[in-house]
C-alpha positions as CSV (number, residue, x, y, z in Angstrom):
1,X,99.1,36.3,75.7
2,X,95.7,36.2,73.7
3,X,92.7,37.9,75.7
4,X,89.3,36.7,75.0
5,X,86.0,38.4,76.0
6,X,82.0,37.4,76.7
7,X,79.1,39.8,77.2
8,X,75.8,38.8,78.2
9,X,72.5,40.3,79.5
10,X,70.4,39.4,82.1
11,X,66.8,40.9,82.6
12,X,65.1,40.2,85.4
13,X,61.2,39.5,84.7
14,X,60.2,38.4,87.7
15,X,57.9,39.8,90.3
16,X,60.3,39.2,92.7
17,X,64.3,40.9,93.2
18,X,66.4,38.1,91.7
19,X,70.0,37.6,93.6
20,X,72.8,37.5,91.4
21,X,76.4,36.4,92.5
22,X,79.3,36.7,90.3
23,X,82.2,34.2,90.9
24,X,84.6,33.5,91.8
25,X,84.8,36.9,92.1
26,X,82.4,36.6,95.3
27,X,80.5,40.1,94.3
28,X,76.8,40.1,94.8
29,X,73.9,42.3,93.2
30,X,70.4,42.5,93.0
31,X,68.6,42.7,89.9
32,X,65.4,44.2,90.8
33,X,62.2,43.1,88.7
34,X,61.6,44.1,85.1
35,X,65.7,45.6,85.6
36,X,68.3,44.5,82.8
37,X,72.1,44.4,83.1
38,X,75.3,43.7,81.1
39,X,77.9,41.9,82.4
40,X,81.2,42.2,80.4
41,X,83.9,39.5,81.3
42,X,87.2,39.3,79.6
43,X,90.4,37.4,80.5
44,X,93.4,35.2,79.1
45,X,92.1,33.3,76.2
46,X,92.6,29.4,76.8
47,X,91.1,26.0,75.7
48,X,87.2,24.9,76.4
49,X,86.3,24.5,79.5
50,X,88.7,26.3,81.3
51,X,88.0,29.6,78.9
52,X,84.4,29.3,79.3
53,X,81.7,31.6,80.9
54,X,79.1,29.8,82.8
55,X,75.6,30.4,84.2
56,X,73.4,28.6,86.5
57,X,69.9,29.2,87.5
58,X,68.3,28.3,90.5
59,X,64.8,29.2,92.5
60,X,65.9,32.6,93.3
61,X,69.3,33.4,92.1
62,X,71.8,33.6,89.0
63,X,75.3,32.2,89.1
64,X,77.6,33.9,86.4
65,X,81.1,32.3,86.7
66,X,84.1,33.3,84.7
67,X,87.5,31.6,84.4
68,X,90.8,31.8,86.0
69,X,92.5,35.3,85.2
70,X,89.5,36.9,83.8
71,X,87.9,40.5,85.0
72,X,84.2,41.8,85.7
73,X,82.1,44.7,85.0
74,X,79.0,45.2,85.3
75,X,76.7,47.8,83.4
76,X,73.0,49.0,84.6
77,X,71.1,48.9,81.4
């Protein structure tokens, strides 16, 4: 089986912690202001949109969801 991967960083430049929940792993973190992280997800490769990393924004809080099979990690930068 073919294994694809996605990095991406996040900074934080906000005045304000920022929440960010990784899913569906259900892990939380904060990403305190002026921080910046990597998160690193890799997985079984597949067809778009099921092989697709996706991020939503809201108020106060990042949502970074991966696909079905894939794996985590994160890295303080």
């Amino acid at each position: 089986m073919n294994e694809q991967s996605y990095s991406i960083r996040l900074h934080n430049s906000r005045k304000s912690p920022l929440n960010l929940y990784l899913e569906p792993w259900g892990e939380i973190h904060k990403l305190n202001p002026g921080k910046m992280i990597r998160i690193d997800v890799a997985g079984p490769a597949g067809t778009a949109p099921d092989n697709m990393l996706e991020v939503e924004s809201k108020e106060d809080s990042l949502t970074v969801w991966g696909w079905g099979g894939s794996g985590v990690t994160l890295h303080e930068l």
